[in-house]
DODREN-757767 format. One record per residue (C-alpha): residue number from 1; chain; x, z, y. Coordinates in steps of 0.02 Angstrom, whole numbers, plus 50000, padded with zeros to 5 digits. Each point is the difference from the previous one (the first is absolute). Example, Ala and Ser with C-alpha at 12.3 -4.5 7.8 and 13.67 -1.06 7.14 Angstrom:
BEGIN
+-------+------+-------+-------+-------+
| torti | firo |     X |     Z |     Y |
+-------+------+-------+-------+-------+
|     1 |    A | 50615 | 50390 | 49775 |
|     2 |    A | 50069 | 49967 | 50172 |
+-------+------+-------+-------+-------+
END
This chain:
BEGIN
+-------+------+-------+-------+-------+
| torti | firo |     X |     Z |     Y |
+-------+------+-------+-------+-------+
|     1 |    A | 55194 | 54346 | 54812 |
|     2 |    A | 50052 | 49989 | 49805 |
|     3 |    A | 49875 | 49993 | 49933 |
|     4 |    A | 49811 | 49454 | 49812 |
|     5 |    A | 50045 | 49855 | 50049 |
|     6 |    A | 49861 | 49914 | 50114 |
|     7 |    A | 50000 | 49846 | 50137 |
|     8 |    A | 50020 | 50062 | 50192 |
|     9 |    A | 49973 | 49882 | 50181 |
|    10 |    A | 50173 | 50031 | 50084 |
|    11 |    A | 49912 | 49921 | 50155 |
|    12 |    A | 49856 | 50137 | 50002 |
|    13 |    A | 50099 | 50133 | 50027 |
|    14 |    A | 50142 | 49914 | 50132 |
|    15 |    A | 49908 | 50023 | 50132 |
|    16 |    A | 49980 | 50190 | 49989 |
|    17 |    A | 50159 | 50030 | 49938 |
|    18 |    A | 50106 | 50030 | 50175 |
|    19 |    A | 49864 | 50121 | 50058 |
|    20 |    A | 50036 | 50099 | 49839 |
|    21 |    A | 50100 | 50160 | 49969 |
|    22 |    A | 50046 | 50027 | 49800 |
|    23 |    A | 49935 | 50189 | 50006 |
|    24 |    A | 49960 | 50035 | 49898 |
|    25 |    A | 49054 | 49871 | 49825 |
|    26 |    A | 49870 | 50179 | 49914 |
|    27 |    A | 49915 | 50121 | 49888 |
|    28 |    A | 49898 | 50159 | 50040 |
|    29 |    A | 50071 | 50103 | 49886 |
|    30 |    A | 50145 | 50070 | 50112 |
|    31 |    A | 49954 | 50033 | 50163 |
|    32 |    A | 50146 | 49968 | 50135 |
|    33 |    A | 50042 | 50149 | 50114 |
|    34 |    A | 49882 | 50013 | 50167 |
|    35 |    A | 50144 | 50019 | 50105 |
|    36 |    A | 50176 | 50048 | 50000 |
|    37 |    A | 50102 | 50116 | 50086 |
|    38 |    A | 50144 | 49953 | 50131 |
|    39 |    A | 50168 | 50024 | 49951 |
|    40 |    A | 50081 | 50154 | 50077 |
|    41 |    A | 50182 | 50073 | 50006 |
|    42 |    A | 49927 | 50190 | 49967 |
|    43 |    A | 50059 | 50107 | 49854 |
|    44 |    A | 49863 | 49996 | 49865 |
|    45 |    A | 49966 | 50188 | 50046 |
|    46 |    A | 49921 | 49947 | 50155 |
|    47 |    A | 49891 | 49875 | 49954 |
|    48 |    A | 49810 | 50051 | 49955 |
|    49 |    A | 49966 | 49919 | 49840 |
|    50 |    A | 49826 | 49902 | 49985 |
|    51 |    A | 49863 | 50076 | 49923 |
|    52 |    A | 49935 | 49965 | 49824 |
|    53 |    A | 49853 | 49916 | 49990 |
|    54 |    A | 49863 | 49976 | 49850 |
|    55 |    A | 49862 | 49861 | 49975 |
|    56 |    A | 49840 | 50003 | 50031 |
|    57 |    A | 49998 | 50025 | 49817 |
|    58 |    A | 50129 | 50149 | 50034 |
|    59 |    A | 50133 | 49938 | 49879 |
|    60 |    A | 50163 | 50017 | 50100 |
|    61 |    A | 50076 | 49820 | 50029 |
|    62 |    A | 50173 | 49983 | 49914 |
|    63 |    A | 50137 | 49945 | 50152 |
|    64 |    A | 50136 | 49896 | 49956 |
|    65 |    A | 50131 | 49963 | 50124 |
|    66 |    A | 50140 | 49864 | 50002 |
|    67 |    A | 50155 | 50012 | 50073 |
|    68 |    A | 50118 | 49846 | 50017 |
|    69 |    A | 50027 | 49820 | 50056 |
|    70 |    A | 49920 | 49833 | 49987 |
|    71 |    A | 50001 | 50032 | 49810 |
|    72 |    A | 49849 | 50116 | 50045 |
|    73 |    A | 49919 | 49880 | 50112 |
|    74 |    A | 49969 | 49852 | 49887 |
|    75 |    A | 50092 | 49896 | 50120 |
|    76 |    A | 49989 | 49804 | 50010 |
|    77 |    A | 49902 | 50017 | 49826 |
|    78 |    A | 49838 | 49932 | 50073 |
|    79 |    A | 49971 | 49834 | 50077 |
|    80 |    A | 50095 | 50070 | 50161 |
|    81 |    A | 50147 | 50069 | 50072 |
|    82 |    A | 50022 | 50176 | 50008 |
|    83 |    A | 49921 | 50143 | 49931 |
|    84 |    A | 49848 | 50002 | 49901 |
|    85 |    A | 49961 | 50159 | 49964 |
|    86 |    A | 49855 | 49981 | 49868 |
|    87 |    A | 50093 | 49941 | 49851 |
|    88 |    A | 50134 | 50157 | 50031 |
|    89 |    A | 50074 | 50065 | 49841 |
|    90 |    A | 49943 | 50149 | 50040 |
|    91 |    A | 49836 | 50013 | 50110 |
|    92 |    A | 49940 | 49824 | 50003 |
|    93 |    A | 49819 | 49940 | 49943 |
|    94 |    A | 50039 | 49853 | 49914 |
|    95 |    A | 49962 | 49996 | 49802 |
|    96 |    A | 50139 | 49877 | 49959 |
|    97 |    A | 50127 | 50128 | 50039 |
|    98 |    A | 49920 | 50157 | 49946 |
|    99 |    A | 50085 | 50121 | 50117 |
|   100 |    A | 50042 | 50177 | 49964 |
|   101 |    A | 49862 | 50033 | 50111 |
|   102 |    A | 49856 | 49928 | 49899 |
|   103 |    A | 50086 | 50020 | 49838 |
|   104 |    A | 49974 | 50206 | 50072 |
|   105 |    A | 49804 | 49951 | 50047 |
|   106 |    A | 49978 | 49920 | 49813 |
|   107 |    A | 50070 | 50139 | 49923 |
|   108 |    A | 49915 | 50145 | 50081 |
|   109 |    A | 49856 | 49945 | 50063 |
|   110 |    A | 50034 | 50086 | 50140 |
|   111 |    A | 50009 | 49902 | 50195 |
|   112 |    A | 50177 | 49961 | 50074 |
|   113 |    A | 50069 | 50012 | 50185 |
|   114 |    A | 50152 | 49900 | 50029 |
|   115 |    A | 50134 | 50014 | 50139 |
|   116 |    A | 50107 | 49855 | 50012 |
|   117 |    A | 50140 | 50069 | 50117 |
|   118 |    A | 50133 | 49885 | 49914 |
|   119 |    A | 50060 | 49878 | 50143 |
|   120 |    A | 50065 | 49804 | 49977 |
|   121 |    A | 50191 | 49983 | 50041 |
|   122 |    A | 50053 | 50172 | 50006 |
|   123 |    A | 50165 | 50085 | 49931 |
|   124 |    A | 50014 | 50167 | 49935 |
|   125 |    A | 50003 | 50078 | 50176 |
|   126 |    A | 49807 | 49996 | 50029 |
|   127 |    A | 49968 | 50117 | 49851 |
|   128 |    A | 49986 | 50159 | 50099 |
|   129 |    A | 49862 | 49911 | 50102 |
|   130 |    A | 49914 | 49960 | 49850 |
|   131 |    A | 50011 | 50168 | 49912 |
|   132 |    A | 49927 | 50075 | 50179 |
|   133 |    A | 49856 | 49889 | 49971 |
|   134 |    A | 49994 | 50030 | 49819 |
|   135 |    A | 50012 | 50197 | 50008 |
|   136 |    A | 49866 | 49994 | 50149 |
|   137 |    A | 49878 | 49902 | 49863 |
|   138 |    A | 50019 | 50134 | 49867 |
|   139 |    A | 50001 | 49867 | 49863 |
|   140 |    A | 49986 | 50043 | 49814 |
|   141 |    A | 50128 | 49870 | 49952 |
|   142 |    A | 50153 | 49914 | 50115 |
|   143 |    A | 50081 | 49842 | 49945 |
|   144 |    A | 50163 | 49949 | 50077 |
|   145 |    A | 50084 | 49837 | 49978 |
|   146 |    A | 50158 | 49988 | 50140 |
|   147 |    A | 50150 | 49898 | 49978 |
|   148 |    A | 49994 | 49825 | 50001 |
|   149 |    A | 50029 | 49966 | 50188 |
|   150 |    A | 50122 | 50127 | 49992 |
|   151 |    A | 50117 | 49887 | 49911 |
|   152 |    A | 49911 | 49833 | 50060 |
|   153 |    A | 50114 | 49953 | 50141 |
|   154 |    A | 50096 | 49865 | 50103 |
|   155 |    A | 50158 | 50071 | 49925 |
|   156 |    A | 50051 | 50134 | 49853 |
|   157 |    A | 50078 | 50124 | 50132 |
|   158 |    A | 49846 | 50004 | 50081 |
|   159 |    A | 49921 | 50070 | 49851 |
|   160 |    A | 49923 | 50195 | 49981 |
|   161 |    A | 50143 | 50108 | 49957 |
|   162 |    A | 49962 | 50076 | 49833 |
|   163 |    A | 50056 | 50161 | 50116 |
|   164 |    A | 49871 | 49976 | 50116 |
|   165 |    A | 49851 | 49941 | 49859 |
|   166 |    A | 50055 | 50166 | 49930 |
|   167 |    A | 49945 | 50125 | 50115 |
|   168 |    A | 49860 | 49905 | 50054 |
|   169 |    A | 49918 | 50005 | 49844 |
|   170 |    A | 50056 | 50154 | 49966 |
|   171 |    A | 49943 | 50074 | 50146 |
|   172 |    A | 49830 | 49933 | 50019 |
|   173 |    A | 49955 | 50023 | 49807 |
|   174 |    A | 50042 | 50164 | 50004 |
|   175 |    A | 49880 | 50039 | 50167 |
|   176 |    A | 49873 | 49893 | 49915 |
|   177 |    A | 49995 | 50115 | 49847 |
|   178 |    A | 50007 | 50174 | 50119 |
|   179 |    A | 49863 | 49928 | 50093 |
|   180 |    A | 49876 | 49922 | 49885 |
|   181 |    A | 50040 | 50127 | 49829 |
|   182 |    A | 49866 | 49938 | 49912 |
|   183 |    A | 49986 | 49826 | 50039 |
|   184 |    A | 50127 | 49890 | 49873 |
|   185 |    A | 50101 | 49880 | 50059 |
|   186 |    A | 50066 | 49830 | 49911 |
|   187 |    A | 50172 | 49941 | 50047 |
|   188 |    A | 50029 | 49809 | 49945 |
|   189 |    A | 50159 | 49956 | 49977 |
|   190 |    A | 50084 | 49860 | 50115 |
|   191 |    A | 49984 | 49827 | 49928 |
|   192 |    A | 50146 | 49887 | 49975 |
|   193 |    A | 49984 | 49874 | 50121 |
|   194 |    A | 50142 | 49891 | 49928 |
|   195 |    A | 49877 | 49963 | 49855 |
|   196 |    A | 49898 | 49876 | 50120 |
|   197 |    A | 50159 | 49874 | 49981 |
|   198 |    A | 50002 | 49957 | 49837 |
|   199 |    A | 49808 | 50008 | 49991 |
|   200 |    A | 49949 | 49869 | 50158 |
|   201 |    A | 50175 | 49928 | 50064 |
|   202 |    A | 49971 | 49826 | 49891 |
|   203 |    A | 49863 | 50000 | 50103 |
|   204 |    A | 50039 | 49889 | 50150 |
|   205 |    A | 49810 | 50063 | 50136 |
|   206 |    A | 50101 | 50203 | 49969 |
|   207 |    A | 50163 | 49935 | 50046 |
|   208 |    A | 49940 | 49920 | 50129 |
|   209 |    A | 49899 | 50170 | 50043 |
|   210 |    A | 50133 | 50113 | 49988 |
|   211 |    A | 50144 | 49890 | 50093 |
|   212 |    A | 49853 | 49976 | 50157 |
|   213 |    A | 49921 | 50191 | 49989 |
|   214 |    A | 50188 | 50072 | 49994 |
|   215 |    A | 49936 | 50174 | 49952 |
|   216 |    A | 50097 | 50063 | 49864 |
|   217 |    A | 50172 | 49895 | 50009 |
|   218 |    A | 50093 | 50123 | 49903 |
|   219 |    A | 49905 | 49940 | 49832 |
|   220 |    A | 49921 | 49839 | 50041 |
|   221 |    A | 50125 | 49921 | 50116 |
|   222 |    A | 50091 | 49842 | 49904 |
|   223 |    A | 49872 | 50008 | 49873 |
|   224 |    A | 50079 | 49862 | 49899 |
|   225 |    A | 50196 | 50072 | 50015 |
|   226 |    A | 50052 | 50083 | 49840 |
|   227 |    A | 50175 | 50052 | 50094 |
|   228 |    A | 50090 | 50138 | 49976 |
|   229 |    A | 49955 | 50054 | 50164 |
|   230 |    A | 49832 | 49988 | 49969 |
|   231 |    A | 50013 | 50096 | 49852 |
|   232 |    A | 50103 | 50153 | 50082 |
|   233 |    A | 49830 | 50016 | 50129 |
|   234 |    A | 49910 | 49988 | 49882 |
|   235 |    A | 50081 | 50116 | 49902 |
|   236 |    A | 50012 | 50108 | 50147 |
|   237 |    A | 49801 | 49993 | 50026 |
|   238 |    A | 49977 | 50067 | 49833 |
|   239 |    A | 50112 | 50130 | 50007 |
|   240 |    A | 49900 | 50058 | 50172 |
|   241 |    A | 49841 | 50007 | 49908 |
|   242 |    A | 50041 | 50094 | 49858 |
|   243 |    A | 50077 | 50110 | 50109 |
|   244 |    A | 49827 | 50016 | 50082 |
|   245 |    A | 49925 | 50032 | 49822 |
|   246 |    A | 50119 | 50126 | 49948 |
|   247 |    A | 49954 | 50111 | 50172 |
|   248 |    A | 49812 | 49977 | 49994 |
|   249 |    A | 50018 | 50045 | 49810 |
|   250 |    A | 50112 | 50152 | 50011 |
|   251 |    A | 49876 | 50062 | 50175 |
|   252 |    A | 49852 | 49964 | 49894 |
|   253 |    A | 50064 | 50102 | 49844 |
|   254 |    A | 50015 | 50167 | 50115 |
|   255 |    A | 49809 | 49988 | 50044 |
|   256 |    A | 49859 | 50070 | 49899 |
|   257 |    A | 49850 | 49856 | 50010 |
|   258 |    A | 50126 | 49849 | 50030 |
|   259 |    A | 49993 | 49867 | 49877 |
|   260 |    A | 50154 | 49877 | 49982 |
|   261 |    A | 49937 | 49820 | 49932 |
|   262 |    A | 50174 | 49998 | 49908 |
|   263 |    A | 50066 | 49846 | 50080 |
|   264 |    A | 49866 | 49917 | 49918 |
|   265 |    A | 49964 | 49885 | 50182 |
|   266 |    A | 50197 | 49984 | 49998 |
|   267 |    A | 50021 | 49916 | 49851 |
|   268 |    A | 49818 | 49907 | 50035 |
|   269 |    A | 50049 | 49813 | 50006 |
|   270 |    A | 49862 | 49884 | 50072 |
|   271 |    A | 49956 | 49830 | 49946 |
|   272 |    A | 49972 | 49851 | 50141 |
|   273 |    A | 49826 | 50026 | 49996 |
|   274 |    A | 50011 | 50203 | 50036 |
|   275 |    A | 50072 | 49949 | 50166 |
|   276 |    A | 49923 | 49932 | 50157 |
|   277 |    A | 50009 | 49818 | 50019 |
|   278 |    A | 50008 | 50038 | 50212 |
|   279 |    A | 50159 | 50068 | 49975 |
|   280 |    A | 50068 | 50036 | 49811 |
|   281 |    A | 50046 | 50174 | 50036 |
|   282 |    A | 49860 | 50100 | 50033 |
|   283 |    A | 49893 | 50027 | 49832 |
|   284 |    A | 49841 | 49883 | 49982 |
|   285 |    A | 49828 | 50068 | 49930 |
|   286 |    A | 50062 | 49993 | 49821 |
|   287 |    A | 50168 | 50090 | 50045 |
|   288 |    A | 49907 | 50130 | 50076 |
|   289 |    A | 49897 | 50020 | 49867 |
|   290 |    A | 50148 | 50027 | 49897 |
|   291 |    A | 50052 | 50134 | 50107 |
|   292 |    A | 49859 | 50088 | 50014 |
|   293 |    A | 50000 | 49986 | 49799 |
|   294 |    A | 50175 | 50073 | 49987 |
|   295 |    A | 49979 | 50144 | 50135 |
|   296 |    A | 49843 | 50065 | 49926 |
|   297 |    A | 50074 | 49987 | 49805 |
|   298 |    A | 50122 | 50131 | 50098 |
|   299 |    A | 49871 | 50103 | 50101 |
|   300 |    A | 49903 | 50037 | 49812 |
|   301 |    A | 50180 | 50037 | 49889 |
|   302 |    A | 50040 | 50129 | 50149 |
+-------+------+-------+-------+-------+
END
């Protein structure tokens, strides 16, 4: 979402484009999960956790869970719509990206089980589903990128209360660590959507994109205007994401095996070619790469 130049068809993607909602390929080296479990409203206490398992080699797999949005999904970065799970940040397959996933396998030697339980479009509010699933996995590390739909709306006072983000996060962060003591959990920062203006708004197949797709008015709508009122939004986005920051920060501080990237994804800022040419929001093979680059650089200093 914030993290060069390169021709795109308008006319390949038009006719895809109404059927789209802005929501947000292999290798053998990390095996995907066999199956995961259904969300649930229980308390943590209730649930059973699954059992660890070993090879047939009996080296214990490392599990890596990811919590989040369409960030996690690899979404529209393929030669499709929608998610594409495979060249995830975090437990995809593909080489170009390198994800924390096999970066773990290359480093260890060890095998890897991923758990994608990140979902396309959500807000904030699905994280307690997610950390069921998570916490139900037993994972030995949890990344969590939430944020960006939260402030991607039709209008800025439709936006995630910083309030609300707030106890979320704090909430479900703090169960995550009770739950899983051992396992160590990365919290990315939120990126700063408002960088995608200056970066693809001379660029007339994204406005195009963003006026028809509609998903995230509050930065992209009137990507041309320089207004004052288009500044105060966008002012006012900002100010809702490092509000964001500052709570999964101070949450993440209070916990024993959390590691805080920093802000480094916040202050991240993409180039043309780090985001998808279906939509020029969602991060493109190399942007995910770049992510997946800047997360682990935080996983190994913490």
């Amino acid at each position: 979402m914030r993290s060069a130049p390169r021709a795109r068809v308008p006319a390949a993607a038009c006719a895809a484009i109404l059927a789209l909602a802005l929501a947000a390929c292999s290798s053998p080296s990390v095996s995907p999960a066999a199956s995961r479990p259904a969300a649930t409203s229980a308390a943590p206490a209730a649930r059973t956790p699954a059992p660890r398992t070993t090879t047939a080699e009996g080296t214990r797999p490392t599990v890596v869970a990811a919590l989040g949005d369409s960030l996690s999904r690899g979404y529209d970065a393929c030669d499709h719509y929608g998610d594409c799970p495979s060249v995830s940040w975090i437990t995809g397959t593909n080489t170009t990206v390198n994800s924390i996933a096999s970066r773990l396998r290359a480093q260890t030697g060890a095998p890897v089980t991923v758990h994608d339980d990140a979902r396309s479009g959500v807000s904030v509010g699905d994280l307690p589903r997610q950390v069921d699933l998570a916490i139900a996995q037993q994972p030995d590390i949890v990344t969590v990128l939430i944020g960006g739909n939260d402030v991607c709306r039709a209008r800025v006072a439709d936006m995630t209360s910083a309030q609300t983000y707030s106890a979320v996060v704090d909430a479900q962060l703090t169960r995550l660590a009770a739950a899983l003591p051992d396992a160590r959990i990365l919290v990315a920062s939120v990126p700063d959507v408002t960088d995608l203006r200056p970066v693809a708004s001379s660029n007339p197949t994204a406005r195009f994109l963003w006026s028809t797709l509609g998903g995230c008015t509050t930065v992209l709508g009137d990507p041309r205007s320089d207004s004052e009122a288009t500044q105060s939004r966008l002012a006012t986005v900002r100010d809702r994401i490092d509000a964001y920051n500052g709570s999964l920060a101070t949450t993440c501080a209070t916990l024993r095996r959390c590691v805080w990237d920093g802000g480094a994804l916040n202050r991240y800022q993409p180039t043309i070619a780090q985001l998808s040419p279906l939509d020029y929001f969602h991060p493109s093979i190399a942007g995910l790469r770049e992510l997946a680059a800047i997360e682990w650089a935080a996983l190994a200093g913490g």
